[in-house]
mmCIF file of the N, C-alpha and C atoms, coordinates in Angstrom:
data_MODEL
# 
_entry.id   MODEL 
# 
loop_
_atom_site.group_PDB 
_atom_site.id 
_atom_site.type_symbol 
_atom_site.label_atom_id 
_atom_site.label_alt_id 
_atom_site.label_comp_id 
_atom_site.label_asym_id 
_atom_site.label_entity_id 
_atom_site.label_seq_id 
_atom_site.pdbx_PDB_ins_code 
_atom_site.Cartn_x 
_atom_site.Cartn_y 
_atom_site.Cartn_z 
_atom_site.occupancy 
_atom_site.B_iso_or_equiv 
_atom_site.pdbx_formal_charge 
_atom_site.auth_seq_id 
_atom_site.auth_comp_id 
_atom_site.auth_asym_id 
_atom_site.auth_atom_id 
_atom_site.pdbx_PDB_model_num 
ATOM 1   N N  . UNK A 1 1  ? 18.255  -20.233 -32.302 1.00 0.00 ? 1  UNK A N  1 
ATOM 2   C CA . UNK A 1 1  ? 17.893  -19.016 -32.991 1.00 0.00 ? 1  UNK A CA 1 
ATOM 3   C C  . UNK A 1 1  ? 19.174  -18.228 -33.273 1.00 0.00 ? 1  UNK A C  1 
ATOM 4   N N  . UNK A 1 2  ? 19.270  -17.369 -34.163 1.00 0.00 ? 2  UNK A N  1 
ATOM 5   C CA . UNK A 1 2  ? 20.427  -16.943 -34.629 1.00 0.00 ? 2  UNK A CA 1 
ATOM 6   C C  . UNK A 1 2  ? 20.272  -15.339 -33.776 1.00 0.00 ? 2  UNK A C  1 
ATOM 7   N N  . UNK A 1 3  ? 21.995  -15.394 -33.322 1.00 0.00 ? 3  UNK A N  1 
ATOM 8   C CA . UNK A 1 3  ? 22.019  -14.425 -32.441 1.00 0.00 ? 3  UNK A CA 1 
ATOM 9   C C  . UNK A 1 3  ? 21.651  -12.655 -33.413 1.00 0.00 ? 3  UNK A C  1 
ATOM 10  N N  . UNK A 1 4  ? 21.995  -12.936 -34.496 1.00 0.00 ? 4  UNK A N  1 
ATOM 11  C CA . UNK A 1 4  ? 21.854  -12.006 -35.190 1.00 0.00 ? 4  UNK A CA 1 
ATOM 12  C C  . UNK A 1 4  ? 19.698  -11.159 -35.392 1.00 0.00 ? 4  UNK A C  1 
ATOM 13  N N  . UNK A 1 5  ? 19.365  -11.953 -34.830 1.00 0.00 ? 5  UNK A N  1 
ATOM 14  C CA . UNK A 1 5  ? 17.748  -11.741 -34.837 1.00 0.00 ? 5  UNK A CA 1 
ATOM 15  C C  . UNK A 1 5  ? 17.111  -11.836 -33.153 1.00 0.00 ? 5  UNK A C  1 
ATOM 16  N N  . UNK A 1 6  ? 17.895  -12.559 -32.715 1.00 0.00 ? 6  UNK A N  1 
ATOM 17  C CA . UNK A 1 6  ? 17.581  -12.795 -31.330 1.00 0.00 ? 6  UNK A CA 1 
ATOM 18  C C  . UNK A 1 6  ? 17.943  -11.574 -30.611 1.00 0.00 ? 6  UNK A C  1 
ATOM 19  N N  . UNK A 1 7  ? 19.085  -10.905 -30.588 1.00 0.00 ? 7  UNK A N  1 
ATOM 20  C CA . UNK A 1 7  ? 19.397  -9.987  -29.808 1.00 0.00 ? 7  UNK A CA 1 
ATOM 21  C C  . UNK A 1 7  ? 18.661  -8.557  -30.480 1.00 0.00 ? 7  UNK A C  1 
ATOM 22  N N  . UNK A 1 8  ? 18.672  -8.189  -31.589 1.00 0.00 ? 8  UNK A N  1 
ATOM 23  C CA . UNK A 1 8  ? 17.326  -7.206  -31.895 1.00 0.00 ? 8  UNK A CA 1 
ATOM 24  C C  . UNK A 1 8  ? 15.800  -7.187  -30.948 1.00 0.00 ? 8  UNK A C  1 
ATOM 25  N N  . UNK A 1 9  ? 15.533  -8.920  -31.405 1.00 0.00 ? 9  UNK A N  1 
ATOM 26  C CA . UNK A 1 9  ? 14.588  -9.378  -31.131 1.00 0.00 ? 9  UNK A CA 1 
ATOM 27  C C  . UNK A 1 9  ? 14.002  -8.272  -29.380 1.00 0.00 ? 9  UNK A C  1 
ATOM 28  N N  . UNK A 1 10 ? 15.161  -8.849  -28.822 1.00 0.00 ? 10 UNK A N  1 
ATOM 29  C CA . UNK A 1 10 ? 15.583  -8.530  -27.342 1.00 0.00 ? 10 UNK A CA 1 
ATOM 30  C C  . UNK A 1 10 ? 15.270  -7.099  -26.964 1.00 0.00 ? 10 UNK A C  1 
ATOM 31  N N  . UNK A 1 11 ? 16.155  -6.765  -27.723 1.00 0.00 ? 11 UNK A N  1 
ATOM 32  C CA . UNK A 1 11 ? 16.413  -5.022  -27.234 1.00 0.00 ? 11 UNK A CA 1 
ATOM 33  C C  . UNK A 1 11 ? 14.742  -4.251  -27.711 1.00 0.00 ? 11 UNK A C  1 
ATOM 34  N N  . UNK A 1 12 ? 14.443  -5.022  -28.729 1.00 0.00 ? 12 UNK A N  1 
ATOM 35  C CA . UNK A 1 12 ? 12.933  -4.540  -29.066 1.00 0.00 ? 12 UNK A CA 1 
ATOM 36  C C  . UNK A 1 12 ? 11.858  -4.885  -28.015 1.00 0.00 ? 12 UNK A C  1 
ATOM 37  N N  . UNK A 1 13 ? 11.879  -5.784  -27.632 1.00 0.00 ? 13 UNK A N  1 
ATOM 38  C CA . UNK A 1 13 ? 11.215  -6.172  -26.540 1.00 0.00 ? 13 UNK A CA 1 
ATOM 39  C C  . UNK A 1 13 ? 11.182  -5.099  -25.264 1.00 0.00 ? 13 UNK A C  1 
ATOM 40  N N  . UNK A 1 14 ? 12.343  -5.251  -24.950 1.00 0.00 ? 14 UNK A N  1 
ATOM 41  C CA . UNK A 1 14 ? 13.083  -4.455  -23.880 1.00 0.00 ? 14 UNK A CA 1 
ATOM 42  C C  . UNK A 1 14 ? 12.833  -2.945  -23.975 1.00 0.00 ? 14 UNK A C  1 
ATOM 43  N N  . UNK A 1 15 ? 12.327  -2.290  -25.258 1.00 0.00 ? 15 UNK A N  1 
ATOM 44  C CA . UNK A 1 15 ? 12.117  -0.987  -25.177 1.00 0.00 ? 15 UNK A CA 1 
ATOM 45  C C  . UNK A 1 15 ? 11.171  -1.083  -25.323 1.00 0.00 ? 15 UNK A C  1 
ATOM 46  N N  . UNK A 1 16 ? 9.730   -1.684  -26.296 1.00 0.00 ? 16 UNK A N  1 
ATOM 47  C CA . UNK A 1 16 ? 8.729   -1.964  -26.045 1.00 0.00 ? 16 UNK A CA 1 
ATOM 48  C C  . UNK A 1 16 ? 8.187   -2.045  -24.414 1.00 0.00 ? 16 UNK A C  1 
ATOM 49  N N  . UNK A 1 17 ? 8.654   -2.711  -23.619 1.00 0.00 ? 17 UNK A N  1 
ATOM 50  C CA . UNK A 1 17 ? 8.381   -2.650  -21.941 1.00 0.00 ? 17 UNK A CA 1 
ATOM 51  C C  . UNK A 1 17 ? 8.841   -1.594  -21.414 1.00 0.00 ? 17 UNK A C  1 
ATOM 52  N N  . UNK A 1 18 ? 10.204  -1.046  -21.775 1.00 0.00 ? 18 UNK A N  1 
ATOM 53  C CA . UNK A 1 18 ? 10.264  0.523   -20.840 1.00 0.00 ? 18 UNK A CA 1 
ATOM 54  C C  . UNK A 1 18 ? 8.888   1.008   -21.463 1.00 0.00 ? 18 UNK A C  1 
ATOM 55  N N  . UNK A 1 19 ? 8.792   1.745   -22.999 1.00 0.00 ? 19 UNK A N  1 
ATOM 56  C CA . UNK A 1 19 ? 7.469   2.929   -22.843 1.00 0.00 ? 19 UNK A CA 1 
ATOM 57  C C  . UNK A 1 19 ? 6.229   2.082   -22.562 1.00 0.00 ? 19 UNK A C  1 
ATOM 58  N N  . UNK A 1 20 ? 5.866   0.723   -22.481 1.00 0.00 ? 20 UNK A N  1 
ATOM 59  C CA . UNK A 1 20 ? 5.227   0.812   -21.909 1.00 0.00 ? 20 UNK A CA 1 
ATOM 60  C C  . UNK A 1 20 ? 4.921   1.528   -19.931 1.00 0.00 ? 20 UNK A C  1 
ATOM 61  N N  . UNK A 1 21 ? 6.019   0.841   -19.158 1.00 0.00 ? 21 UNK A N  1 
ATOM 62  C CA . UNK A 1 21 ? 6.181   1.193   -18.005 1.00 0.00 ? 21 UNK A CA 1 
ATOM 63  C C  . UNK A 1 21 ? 6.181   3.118   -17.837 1.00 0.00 ? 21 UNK A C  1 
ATOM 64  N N  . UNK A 1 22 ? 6.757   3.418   -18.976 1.00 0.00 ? 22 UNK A N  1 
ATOM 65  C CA . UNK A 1 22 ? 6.116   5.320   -19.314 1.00 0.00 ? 22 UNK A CA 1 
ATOM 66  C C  . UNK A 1 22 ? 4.962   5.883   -18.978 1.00 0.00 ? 22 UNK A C  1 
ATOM 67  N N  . UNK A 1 23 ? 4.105   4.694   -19.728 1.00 0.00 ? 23 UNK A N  1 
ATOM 68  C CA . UNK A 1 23 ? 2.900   5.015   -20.535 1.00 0.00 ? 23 UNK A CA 1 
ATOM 69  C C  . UNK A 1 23 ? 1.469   4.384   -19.196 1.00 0.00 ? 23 UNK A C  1 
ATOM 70  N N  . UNK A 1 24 ? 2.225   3.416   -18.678 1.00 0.00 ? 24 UNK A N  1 
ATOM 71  C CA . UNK A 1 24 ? 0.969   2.519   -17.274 1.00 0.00 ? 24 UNK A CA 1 
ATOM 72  C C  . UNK A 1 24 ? 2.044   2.701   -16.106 1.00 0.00 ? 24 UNK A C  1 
ATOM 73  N N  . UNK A 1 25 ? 2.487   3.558   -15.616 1.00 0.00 ? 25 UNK A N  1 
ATOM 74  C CA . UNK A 1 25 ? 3.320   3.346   -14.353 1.00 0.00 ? 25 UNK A CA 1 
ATOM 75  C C  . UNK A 1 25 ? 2.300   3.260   -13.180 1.00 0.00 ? 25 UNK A C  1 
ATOM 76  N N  . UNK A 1 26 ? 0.699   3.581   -13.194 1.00 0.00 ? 26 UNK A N  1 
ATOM 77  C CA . UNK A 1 26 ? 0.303   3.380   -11.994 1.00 0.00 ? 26 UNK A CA 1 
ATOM 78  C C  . UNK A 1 26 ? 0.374   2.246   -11.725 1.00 0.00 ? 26 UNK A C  1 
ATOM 79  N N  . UNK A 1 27 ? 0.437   2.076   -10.404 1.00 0.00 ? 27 UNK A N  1 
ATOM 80  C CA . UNK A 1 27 ? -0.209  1.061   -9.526  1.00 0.00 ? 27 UNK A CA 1 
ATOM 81  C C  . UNK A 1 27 ? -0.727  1.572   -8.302  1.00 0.00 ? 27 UNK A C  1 
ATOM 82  N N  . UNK A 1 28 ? -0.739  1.620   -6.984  1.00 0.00 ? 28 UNK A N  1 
ATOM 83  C CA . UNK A 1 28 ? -1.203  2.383   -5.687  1.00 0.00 ? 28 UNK A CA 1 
ATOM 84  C C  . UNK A 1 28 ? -0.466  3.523   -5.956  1.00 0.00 ? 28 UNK A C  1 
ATOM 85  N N  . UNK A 1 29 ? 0.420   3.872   -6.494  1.00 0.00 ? 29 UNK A N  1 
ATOM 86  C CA . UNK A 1 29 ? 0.841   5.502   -6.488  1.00 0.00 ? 29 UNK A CA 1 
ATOM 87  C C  . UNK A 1 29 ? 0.671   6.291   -7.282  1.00 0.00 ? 29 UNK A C  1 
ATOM 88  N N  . UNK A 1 30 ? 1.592   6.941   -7.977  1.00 0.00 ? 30 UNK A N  1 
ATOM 89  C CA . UNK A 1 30 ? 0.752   8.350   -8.530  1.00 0.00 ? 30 UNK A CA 1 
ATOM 90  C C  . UNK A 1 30 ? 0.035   7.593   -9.672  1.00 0.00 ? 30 UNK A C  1 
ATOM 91  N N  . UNK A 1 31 ? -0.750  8.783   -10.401 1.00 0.00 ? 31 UNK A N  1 
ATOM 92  C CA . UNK A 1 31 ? -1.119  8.564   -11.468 1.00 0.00 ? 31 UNK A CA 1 
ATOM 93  C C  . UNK A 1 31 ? -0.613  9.011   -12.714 1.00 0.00 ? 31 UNK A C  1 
ATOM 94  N N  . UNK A 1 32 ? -1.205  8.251   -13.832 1.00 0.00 ? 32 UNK A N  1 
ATOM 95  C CA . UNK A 1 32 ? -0.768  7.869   -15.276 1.00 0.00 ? 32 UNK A CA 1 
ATOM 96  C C  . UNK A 1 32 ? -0.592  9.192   -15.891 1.00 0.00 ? 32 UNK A C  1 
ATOM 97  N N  . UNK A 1 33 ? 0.044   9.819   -16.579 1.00 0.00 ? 33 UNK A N  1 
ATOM 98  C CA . UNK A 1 33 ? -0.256  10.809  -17.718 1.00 0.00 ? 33 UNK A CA 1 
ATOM 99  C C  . UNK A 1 33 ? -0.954  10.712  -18.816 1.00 0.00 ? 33 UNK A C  1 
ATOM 100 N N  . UNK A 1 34 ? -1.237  11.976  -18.830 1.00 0.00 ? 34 UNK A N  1 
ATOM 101 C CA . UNK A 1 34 ? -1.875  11.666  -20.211 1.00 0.00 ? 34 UNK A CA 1 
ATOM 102 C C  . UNK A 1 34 ? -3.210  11.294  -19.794 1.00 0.00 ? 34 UNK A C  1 
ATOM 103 N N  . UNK A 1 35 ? -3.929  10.536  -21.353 1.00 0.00 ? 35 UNK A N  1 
ATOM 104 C CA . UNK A 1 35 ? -5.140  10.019  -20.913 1.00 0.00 ? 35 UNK A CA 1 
ATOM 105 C C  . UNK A 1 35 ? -5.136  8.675   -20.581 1.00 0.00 ? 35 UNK A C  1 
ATOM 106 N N  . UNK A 1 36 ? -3.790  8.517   -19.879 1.00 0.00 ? 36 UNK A N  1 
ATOM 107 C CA . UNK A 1 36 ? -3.702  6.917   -19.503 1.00 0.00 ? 36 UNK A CA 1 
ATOM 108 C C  . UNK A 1 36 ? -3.895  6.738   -17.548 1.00 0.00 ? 36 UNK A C  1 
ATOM 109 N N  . UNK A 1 37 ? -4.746  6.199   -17.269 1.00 0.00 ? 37 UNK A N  1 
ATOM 110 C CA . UNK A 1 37 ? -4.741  5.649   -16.095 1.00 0.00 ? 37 UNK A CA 1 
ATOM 111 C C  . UNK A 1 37 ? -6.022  6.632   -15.124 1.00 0.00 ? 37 UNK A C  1 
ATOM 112 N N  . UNK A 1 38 ? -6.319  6.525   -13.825 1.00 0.00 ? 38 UNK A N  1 
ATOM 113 C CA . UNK A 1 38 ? -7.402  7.059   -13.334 1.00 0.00 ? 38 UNK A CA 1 
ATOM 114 C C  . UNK A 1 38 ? -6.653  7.646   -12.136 1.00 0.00 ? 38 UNK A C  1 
ATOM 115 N N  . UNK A 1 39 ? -7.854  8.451   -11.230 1.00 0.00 ? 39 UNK A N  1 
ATOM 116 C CA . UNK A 1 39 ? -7.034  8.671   -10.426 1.00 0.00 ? 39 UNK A CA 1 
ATOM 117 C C  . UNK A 1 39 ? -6.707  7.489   -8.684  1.00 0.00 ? 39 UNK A C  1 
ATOM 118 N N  . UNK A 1 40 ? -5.486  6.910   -8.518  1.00 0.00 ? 40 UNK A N  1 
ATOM 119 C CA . UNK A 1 40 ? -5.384  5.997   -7.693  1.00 0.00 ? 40 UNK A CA 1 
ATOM 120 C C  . UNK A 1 40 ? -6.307  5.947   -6.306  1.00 0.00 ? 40 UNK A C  1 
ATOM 121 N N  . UNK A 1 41 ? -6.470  4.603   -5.855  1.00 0.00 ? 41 UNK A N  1 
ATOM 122 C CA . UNK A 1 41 ? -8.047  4.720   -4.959  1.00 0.00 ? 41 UNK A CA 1 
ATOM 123 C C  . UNK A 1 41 ? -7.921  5.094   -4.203  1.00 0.00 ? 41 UNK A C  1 
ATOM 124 N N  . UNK A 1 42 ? -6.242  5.257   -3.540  1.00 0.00 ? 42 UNK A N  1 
ATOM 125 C CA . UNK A 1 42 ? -5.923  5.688   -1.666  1.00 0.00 ? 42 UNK A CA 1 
ATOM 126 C C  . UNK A 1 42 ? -6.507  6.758   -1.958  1.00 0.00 ? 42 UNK A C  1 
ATOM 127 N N  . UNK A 1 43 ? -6.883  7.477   -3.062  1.00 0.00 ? 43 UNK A N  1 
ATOM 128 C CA . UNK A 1 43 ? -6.841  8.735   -2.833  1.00 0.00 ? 43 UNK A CA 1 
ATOM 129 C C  . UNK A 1 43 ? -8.580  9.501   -2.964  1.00 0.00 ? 43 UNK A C  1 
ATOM 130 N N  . UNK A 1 44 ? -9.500  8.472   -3.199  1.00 0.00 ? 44 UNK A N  1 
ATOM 131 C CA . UNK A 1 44 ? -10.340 8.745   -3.708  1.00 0.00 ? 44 UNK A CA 1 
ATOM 132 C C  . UNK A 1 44 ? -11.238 9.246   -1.582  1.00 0.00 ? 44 UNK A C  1 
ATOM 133 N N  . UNK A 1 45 ? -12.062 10.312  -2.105  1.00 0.00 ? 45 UNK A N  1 
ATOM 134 C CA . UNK A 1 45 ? -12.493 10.301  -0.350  1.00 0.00 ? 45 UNK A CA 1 
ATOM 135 C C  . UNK A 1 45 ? -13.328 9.026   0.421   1.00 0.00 ? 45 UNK A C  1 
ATOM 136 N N  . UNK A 1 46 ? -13.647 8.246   -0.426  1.00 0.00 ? 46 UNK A N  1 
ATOM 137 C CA . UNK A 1 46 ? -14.329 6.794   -0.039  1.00 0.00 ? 46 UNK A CA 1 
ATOM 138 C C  . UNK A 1 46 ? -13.418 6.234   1.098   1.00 0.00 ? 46 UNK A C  1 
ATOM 139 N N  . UNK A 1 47 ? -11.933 5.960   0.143   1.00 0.00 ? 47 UNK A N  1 
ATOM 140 C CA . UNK A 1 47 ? -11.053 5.551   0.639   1.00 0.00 ? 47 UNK A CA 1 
ATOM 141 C C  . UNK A 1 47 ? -10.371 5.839   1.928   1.00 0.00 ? 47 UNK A C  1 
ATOM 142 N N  . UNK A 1 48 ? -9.842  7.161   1.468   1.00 0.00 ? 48 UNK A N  1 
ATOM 143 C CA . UNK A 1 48 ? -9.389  8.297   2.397   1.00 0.00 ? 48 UNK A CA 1 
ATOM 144 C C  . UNK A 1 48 ? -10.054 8.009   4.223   1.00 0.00 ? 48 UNK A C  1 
ATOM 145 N N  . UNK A 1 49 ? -11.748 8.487   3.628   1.00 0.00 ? 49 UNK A N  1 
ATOM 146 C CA . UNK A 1 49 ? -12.389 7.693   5.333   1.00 0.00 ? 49 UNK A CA 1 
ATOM 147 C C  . UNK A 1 49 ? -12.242 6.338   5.529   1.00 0.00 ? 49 UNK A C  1 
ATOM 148 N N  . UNK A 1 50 ? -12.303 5.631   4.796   1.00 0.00 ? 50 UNK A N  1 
ATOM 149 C CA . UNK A 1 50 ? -11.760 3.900   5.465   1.00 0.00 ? 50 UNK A CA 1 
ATOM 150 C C  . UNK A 1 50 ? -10.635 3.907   5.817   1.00 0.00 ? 50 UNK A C  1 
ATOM 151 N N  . UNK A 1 51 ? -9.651  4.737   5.339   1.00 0.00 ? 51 UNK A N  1 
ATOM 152 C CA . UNK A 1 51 ? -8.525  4.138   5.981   1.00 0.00 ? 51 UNK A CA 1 
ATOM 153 C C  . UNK A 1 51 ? -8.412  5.394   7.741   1.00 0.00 ? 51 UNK A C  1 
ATOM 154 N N  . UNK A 1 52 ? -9.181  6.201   7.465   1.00 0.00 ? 52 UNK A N  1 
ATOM 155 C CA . UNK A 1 52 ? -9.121  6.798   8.649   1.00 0.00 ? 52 UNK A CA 1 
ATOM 156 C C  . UNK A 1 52 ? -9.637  6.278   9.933   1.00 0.00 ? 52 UNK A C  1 
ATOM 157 N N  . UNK A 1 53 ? -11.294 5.412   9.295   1.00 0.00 ? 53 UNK A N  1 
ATOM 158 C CA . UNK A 1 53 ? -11.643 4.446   10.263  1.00 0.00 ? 53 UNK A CA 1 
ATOM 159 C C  . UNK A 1 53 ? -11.093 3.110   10.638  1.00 0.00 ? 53 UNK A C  1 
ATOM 160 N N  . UNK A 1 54 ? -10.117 2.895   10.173  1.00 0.00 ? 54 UNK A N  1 
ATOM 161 C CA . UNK A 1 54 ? -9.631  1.711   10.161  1.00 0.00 ? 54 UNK A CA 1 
ATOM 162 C C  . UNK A 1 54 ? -7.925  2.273   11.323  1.00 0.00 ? 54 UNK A C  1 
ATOM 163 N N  . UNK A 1 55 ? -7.273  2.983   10.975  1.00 0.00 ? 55 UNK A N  1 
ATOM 164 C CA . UNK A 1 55 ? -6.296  3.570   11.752  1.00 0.00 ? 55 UNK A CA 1 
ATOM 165 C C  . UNK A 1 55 ? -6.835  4.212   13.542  1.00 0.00 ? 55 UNK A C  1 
ATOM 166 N N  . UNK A 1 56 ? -8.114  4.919   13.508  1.00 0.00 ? 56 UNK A N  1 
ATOM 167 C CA . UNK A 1 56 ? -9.010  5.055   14.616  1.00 0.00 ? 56 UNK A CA 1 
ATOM 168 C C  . UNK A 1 56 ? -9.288  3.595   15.604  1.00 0.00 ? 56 UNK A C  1 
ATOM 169 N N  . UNK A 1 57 ? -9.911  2.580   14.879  1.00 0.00 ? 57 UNK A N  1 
ATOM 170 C CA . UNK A 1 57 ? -10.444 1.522   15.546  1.00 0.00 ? 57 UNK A CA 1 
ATOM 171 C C  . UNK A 1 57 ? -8.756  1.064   15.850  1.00 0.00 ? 57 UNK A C  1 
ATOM 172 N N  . UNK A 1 58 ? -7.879  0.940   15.353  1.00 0.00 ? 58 UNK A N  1 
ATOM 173 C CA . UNK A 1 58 ? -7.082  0.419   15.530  1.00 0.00 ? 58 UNK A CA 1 
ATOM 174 C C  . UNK A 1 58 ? -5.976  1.210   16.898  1.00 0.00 ? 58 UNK A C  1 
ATOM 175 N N  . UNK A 1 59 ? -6.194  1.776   16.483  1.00 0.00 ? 59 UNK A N  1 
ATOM 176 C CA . UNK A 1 59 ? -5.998  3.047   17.851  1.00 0.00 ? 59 UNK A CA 1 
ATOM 177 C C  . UNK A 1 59 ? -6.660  2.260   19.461  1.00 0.00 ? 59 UNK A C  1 
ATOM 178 N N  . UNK A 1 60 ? -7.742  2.605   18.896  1.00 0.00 ? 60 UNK A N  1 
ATOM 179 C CA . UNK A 1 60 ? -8.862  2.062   20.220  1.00 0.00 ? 60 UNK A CA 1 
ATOM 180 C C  . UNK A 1 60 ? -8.298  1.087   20.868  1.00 0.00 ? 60 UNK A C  1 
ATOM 181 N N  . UNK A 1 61 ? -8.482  -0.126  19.687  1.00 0.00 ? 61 UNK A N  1 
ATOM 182 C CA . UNK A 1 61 ? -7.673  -1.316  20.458  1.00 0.00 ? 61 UNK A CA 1 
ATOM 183 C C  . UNK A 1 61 ? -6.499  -1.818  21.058  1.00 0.00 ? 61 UNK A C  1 
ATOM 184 N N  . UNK A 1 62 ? -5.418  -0.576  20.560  1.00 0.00 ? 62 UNK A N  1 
ATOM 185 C CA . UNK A 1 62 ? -4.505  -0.875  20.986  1.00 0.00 ? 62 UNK A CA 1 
ATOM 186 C C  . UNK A 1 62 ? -4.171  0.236   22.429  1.00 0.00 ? 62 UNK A C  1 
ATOM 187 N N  . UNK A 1 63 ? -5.063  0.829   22.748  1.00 0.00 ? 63 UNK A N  1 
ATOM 188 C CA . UNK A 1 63 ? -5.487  1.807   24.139  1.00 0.00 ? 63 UNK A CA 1 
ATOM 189 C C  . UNK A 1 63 ? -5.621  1.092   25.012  1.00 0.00 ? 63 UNK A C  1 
ATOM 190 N N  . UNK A 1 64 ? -7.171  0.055   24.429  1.00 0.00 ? 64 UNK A N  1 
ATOM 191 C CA . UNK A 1 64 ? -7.547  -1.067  25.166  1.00 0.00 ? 64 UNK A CA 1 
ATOM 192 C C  . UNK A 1 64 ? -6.616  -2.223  25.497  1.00 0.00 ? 64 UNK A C  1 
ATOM 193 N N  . UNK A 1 65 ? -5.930  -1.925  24.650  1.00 0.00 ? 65 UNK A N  1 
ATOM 194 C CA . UNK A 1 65 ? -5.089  -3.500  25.296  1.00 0.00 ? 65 UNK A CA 1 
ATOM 195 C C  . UNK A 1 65 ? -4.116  -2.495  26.378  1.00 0.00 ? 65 UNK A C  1 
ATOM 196 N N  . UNK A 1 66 ? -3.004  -1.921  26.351  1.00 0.00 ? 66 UNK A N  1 
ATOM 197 C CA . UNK A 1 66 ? -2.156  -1.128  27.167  1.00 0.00 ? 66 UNK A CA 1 
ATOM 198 C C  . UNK A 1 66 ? -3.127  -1.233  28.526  1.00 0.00 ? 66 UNK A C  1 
ATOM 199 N N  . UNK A 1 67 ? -4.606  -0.308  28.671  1.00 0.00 ? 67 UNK A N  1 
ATOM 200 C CA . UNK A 1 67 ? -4.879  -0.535  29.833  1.00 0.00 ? 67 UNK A CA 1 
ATOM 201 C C  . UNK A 1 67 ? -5.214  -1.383  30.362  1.00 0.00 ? 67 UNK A C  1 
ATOM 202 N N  . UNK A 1 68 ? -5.233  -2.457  29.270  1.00 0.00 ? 68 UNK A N  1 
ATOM 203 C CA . UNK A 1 68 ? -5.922  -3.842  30.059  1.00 0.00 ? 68 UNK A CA 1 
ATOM 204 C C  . UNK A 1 68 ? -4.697  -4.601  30.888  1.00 0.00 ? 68 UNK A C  1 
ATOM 205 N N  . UNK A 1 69 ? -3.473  -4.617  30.008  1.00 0.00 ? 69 UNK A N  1 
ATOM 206 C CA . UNK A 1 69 ? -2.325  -4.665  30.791  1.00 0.00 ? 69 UNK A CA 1 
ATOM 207 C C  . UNK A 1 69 ? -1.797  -4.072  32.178  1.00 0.00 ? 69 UNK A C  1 
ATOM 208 N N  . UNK A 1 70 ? -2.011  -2.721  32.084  1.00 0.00 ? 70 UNK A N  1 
ATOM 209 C CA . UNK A 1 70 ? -1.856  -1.752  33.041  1.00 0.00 ? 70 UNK A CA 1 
ATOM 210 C C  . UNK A 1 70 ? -2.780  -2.398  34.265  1.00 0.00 ? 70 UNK A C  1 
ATOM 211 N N  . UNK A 1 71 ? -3.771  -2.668  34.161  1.00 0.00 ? 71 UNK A N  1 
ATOM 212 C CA . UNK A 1 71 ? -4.707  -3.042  35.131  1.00 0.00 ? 71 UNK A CA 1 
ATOM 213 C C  . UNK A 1 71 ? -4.476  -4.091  35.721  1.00 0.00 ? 71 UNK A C  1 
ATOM 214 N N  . UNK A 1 72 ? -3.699  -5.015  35.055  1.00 0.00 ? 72 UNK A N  1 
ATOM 215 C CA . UNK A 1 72 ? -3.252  -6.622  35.482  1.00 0.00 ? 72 UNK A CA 1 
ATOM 216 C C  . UNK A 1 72 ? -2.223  -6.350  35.967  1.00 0.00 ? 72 UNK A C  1 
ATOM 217 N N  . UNK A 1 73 ? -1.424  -5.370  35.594  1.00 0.00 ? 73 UNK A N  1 
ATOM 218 C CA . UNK A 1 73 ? -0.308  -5.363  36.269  1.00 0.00 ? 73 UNK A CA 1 
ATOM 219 C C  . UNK A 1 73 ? -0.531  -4.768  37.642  1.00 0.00 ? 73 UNK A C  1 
ATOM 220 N N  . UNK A 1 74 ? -1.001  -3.519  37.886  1.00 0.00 ? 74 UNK A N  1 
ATOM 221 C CA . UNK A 1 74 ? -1.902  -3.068  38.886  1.00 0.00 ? 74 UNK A CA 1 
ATOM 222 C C  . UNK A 1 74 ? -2.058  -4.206  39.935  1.00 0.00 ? 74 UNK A C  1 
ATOM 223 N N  . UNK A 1 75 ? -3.222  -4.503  39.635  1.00 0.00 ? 75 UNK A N  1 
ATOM 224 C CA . UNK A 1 75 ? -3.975  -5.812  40.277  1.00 0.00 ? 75 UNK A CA 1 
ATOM 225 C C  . UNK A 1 75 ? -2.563  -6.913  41.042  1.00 0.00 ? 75 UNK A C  1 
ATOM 226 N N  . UNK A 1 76 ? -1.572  -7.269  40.086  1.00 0.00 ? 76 UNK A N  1 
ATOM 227 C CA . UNK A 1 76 ? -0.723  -8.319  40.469  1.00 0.00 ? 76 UNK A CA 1 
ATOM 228 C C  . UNK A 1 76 ? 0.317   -7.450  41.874  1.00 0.00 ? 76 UNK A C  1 
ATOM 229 N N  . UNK A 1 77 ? 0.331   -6.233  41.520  1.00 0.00 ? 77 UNK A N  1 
ATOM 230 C CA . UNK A 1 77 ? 0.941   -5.724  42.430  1.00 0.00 ? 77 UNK A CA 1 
ATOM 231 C C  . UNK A 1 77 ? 0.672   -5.279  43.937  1.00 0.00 ? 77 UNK A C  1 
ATOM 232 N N  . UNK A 1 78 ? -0.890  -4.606  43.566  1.00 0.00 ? 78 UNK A N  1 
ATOM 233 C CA . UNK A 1 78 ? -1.378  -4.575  45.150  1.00 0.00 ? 78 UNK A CA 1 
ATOM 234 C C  . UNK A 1 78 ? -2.456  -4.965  44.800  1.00 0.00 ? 78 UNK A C  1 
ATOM 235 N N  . UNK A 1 79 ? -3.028  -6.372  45.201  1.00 0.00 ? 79 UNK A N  1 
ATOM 236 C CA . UNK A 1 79 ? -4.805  -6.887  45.147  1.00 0.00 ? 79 UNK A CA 1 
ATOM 237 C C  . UNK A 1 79 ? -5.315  -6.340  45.769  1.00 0.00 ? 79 UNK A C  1 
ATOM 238 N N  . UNK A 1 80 ? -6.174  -6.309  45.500  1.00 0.00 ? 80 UNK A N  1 
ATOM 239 C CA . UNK A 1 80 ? -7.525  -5.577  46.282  1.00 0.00 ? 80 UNK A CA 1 
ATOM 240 C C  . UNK A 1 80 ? -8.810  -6.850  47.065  1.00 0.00 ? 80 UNK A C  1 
ATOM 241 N N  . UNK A 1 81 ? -7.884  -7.787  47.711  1.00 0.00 ? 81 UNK A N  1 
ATOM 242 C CA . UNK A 1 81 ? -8.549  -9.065  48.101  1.00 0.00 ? 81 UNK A CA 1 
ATOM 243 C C  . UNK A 1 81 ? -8.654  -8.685  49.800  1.00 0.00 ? 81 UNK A C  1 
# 
């Protein structure tokens, strides 16, 4: 291809994809301007409580494990036999 069309070709391309990336920058973070894009889901309150219940349970379990440790260690140190 002749460099004389190819490298236009290019740079057209290439600015074509920046305004696009302008124009759709969401993905999980902010949202779009304009009347482009919605508002992102972390943020929606559906979400918001799943991830709260999900950080909670995860909490729990990791309580549960520490004392379950704690207790074995306990136990290995003075039995109760």
């Amino acid at each position: 291809m002749l460099n004389r069309l190819f490298f236009p070709a290019l740079a057209a391309l290439a600015l074509g994809l920046v305004a696009l990336a302008m124009a759709w920058p969401q993905g999980l973070g902010d949202r779009s301007w304009g009347p482009f894009g919605h508002p992102p889901v972390q943020r929606t309150p559906e979400m918001q409580a799943a991830m709260k219940r999900e950080t909670e349970a995860s909490e729990q379990r990791l309580n549960q494990a520490r004392s379950a440790v704690s207790d074995l260690q306990t136990q290995a140190i003075s039995p109760t036999q």
